[in-house]
N, C-alpha and C positions, 0 to 999 in steps of 0.2 A: 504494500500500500504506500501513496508517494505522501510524504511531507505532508502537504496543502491538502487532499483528503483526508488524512490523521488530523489536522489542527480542527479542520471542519468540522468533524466527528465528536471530537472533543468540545466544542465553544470555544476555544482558544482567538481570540481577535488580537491585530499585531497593532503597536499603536502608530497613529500617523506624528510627522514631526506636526500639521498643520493643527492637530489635538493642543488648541491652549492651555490644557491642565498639565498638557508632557512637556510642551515649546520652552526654551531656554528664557528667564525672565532678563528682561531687560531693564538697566538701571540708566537715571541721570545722571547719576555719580560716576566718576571714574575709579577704578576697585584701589581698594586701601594699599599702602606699603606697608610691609613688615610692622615698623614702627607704630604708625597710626593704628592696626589691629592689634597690638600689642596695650597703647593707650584706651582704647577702647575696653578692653577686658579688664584692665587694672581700673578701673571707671565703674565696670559691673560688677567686679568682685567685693571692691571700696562701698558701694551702694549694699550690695546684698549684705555684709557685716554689719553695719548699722539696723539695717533693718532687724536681724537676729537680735539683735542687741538688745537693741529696744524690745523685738517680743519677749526678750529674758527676762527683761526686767519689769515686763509686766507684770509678767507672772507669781 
């Protein structure tokens, strides 16, 4: 049995690239350096401790 009758058989659908949910998303931004992703986490990591902190301390 070839390929394409198996997939049929099965349900199997292949995705399109033209499928919006699959398409690569496109930014206005130009993608980060090293650096700036690196600021960036040290940003959310700085945030998310405080935030702990204070639920600690609610508690």
């Amino acid at each position: 049995m070839s390929k394409k009758n198996n997939a049929k058989k099965n349900g199997i659908k292949k995705a399109h690239l033209s499928d919006p949910a699959i398409g690569v998303m496109a930014t206005a931004e130009p993608e980060l350096s090293y650096d700036d992703m690196l600021s960036e986490l040290e940003a959310i990591v700085s945030e998310a401790d405080m935030r702990q902190a204070e639920e600690e301390t609610s508690l």
